[in-house]
C-alpha positions in Angstrom: -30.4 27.9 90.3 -32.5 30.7 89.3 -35.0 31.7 91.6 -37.0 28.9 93.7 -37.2 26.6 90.7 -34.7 24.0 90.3 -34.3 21.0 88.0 -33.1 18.0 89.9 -31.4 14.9 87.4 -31.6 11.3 88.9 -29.7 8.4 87.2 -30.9 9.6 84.0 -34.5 10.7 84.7 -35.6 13.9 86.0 -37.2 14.4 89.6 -38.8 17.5 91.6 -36.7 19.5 94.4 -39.2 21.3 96.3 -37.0 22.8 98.8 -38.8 25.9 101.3 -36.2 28.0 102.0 -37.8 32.2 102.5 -34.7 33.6 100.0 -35.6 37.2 99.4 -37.0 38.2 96.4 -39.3 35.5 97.0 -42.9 35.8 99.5 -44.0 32.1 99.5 -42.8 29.4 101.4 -43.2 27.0 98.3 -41.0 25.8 95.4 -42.1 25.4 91.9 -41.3 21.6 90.7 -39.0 21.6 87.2 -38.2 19.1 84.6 -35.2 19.5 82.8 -35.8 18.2 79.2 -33.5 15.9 77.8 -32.5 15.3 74.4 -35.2 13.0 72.8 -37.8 13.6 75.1 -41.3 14.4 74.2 -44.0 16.0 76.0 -45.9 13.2 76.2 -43.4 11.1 77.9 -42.8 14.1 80.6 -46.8 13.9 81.0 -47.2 10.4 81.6 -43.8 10.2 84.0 -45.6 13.0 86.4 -48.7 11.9 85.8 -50.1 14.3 84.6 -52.0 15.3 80.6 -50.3 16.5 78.2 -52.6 19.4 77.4 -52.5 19.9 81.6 -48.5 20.2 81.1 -48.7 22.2 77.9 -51.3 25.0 79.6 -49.0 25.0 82.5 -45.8 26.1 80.8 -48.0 28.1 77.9 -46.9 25.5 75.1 -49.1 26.1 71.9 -47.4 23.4 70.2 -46.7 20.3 71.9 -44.3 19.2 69.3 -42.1 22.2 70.0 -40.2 21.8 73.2 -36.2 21.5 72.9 -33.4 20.2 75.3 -32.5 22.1 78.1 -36.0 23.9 78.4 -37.4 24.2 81.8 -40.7 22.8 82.2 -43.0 23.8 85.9 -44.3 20.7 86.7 -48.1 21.2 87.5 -49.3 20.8 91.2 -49.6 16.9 92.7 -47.8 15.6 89.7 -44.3 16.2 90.9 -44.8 12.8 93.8 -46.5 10.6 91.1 -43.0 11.3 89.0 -40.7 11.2 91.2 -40.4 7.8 91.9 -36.3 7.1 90.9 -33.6 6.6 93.5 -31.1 4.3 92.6 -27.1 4.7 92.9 -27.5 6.9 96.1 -29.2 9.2 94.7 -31.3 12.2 96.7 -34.8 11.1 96.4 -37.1 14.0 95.7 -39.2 15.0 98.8 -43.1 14.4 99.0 -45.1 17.3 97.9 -48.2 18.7 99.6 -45.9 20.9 101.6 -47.7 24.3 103.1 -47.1 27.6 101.0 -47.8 29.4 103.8 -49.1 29.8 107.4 -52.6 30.1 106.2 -52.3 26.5 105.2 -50.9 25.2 108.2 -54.0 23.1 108.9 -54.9 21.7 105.4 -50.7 20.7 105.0 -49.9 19.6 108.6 -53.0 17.4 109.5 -55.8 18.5 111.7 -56.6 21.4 114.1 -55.4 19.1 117.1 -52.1 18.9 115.3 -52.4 14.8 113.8 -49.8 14.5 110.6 -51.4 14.1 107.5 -52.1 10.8 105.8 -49.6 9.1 103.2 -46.3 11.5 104.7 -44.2 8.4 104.3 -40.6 9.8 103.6 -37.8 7.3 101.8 -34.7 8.5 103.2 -32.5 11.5 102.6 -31.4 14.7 104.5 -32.8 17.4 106.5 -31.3 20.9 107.7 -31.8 20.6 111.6 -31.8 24.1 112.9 -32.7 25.6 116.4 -33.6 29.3 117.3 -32.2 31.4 120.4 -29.7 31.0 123.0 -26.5 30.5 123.8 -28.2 29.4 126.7 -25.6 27.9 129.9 -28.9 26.0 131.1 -29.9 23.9 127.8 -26.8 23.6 125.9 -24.3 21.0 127.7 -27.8 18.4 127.5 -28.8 20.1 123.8 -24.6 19.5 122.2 -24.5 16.2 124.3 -27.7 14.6 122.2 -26.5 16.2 119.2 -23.1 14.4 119.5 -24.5 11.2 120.7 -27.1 11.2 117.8 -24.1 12.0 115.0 -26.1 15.0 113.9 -24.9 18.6 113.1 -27.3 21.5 113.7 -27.2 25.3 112.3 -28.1 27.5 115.1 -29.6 31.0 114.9 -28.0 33.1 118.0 -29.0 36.1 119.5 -25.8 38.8 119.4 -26.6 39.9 123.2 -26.3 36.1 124.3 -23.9 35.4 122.4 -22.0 38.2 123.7 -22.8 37.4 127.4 -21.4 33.3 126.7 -19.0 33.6 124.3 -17.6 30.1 125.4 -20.7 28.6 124.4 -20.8 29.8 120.8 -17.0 28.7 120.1 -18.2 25.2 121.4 -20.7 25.0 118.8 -18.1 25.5 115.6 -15.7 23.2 117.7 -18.1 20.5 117.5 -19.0 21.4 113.8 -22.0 23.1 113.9 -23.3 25.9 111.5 -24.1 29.5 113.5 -26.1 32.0 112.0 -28.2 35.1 112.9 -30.9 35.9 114.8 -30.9 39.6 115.4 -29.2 41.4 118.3 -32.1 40.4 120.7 -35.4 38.7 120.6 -37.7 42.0 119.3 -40.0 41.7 116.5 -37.8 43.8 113.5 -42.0 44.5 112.5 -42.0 47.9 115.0 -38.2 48.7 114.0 -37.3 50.8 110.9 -34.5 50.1 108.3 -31.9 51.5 110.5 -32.7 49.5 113.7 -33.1 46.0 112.0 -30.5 46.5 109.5 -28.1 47.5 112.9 -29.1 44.7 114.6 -28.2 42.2 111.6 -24.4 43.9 111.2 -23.8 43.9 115.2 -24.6 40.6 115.2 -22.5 39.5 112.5 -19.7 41.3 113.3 -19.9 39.6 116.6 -20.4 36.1 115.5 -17.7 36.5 112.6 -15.3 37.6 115.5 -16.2 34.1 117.8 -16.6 31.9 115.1 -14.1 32.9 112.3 -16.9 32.5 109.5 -19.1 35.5 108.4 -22.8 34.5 108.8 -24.8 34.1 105.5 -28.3 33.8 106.7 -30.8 35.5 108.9 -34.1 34.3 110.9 -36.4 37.3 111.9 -37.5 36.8 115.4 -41.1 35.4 115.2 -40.5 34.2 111.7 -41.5 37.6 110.5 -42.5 37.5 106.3 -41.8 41.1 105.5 -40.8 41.7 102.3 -38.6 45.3 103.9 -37.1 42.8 106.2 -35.7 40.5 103.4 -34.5 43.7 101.4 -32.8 45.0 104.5 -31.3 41.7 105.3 -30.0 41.3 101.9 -28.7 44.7 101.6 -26.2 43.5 105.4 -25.1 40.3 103.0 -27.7 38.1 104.4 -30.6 35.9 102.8 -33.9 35.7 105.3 -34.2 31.5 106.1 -37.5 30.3 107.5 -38.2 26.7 108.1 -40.8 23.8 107.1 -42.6 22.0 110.1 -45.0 25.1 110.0 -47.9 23.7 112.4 -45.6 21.3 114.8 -44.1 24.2 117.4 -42.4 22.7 120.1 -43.9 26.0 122.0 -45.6 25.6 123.8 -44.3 22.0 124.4 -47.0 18.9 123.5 -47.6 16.3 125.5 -44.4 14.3 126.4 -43.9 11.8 123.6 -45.8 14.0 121.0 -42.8 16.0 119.6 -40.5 13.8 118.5 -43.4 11.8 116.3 -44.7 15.0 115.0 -41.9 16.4 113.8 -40.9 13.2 112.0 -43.8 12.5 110.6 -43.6 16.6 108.5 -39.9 15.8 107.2 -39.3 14.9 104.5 -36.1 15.3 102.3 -34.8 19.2 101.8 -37.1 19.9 104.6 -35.7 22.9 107.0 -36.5 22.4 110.5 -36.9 24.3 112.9 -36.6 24.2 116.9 -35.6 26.2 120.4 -32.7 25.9 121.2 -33.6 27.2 125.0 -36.6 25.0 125.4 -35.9 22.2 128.6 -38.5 19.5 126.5 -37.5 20.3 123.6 -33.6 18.9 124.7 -35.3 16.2 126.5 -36.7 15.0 123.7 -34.4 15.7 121.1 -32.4 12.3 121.1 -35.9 10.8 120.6 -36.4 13.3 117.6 -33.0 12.0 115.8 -34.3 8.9 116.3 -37.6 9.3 114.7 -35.7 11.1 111.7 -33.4 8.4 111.3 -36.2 5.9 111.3 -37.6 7.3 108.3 -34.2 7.7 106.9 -33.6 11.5 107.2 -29.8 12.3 108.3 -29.8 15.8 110.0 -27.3 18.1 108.7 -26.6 21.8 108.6 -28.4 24.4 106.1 -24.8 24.6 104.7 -24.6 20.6 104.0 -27.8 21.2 102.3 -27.2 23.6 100.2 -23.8 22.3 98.7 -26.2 18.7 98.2 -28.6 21.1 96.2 -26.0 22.5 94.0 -24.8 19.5 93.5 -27.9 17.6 92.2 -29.4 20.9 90.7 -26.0 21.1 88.1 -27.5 22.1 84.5 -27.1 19.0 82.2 -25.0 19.2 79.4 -25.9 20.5 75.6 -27.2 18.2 73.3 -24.0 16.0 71.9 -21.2 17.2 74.9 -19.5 14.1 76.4 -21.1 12.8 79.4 -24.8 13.5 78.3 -26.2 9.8 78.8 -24.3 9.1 81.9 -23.5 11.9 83.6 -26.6 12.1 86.0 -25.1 9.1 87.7 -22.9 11.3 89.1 -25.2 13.6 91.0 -25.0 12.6 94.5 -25.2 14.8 97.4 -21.9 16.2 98.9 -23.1 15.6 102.4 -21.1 12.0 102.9 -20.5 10.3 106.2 -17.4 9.2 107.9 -18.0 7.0 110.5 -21.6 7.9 110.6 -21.0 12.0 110.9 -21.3 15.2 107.9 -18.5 15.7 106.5 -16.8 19.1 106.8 -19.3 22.1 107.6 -18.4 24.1 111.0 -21.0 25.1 113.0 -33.2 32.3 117.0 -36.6 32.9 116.7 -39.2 33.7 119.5 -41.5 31.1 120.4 -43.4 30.5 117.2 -46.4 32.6 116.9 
């Protein structure tokens, strides 16, 4: 996987991944849609599987001759093409997700609906997984109610932990891996890293990991700036302490302040989709109250919550590089690309398990 553009095979016909995770080098929140040509194609037949012209598709990837494109070659699928061609699931495979996604906060209203928070028109998702992920905490006061709806909902959660709670309730972060949960970081404490220099923020990162390694066993692998900060010194200086800057999806649907009662758990649902990356508080009362109604709603539309790690290993998985031209396998092999995120008894299999209030 190079970059944020992926090529995604399904049962022999090539889909769209858009998946928003903030990996540093990278500024924008969106993914770039690629088709993965296969022996025998031709441009035309790409064009009219997205849905797009061929001279739209050729001006897109800077083709002067239409006739020239070879196996293997990476082609960026122009914008709103990638839903009208990505309409294969069969065998179990991961559907692609809907497009229309927000590239940024500046286009929280267009993406998300209007100003009084409605979800947009034609979001209907058709099933696959989501990375559930909550900000802040340990907290004593939300967490038996917050791992008790988790557990009774068979969902598994990655949760972004301040280093000075976790070091004040130590209990409560070894109960999170015990139950199979995914624990990242979130910075020593809940300050901004905007007003902090390199030394401060990149100290926070490695006090924090070193702590969480020491309850948990597992080095931490990805960090959330408080506030969801986009600074591209931020993502250097978390890189540079082993860590890749993760932001999250359902930008325009905070659960703080809380909505109306009833409001979240339709919102949120209704901006999943699958390889979305969402994001709650973990130390918000509502937001546990109606977090079993939330799993519900996801499951409704199909989405099974797992951990970032569970999503990752499903995107590796379906993002494999086909085979040259003429290597065994090359017909049939994309039948094979299933997620490695299977159930047993209705749980993820195998993955252990902050961010000020948004805005």
């Amino acid at each position: 996987m190079t970059g944020w553009e992926v090529g995604l095979r399904l049962n022999g016909s090539a889909a769209a991944w858009q998946i928003f995770s903030h990996l540093y080098p990278h500024a924008a929140l969106a993914a770039a849609p690629v088709h993965v040509v296969r022996p025998g194609e031709t441009l035309f037949r790409i064009a009219r599987q997205y849905g797009v012209s061929v001279e739209e598709l050729a001006r897109y990837n800077e083709i002067r001759d239409p006739a020239q494109i070879r196996a293997g070659q990476r082609l960026r699928i122009p914008t709103g093409g990638a839903k009208r061609g990505s309409s294969a699931r069969e065998g179990g495979a991961i559907p692609a997700p809907q497009t229309g996604r927000p590239s940024g906060a500046s286009s929280t209203q267009k993406a998300n609906g209007d100003q009084g928070g409605n979800p947009p028109p034609g979001g209907e998702s058709r099933g696959g997984i989501v990375a559930l992920t909550f900000d802040d905490g340990p907290d004593p006061a939300t967490w038996p109610g917050l791992l008790e709806a988790l557990e009774q909902g068979r969902a598994r959660a990655t949760f972004f932990l301040e280093g000075a709670r976790a070091r004040a309730h130590p209990e409560l972060v070894r109960e999170l891996v015990r139950r199979g949960h995914q624990v990242e970081n979130h910075g020593w404490s809940h300050q901004e890293p905007a007003p902090n220099g390199e030394r401060e923020v990149r100290a926070a990162i490695a006090r924090t990991a070193a702590l969480l390694r020491e309850l948990t066993g597992r080095r931490t692998t990805y960090y959330r700036p408080p506030g969801g900060l986009r600074d591209p010194s931020v993502f250097r200086w978390a890189e540079a302490e082993g860590h890749r800057v993760l932001l999250w999806t359902n930008i325009g649907v905070p659960d703080v302040p809380p909505p109306a009662p009833g409001q979240l758990a339709s919102r949120m649902a209704a901006h999943a989709y699958n390889g979305a990356i969402l994001m709650l508080h973990a130390t918000e009362p509502r937001t546990v109250q109606e977090l079993p109604a939330i799993l519900t709603a996801l499951r409704q539309r199909g989405l099974r919550p797992v951990t970032v790690d569970q999503l990752m290993q499903a995107l590796a998985q379906v993002t494999a590089e086909p085979p040259e031209a003429g290597t065994p396998g090359d017909q049939d092999s994309a039948t094979d690309d299933k997620p490695a995120t299977k159930e047993e008894d209705g749980k993820p299999a195998g993955n252990e398990a902050e961010n000020k209030k948004e805005g």
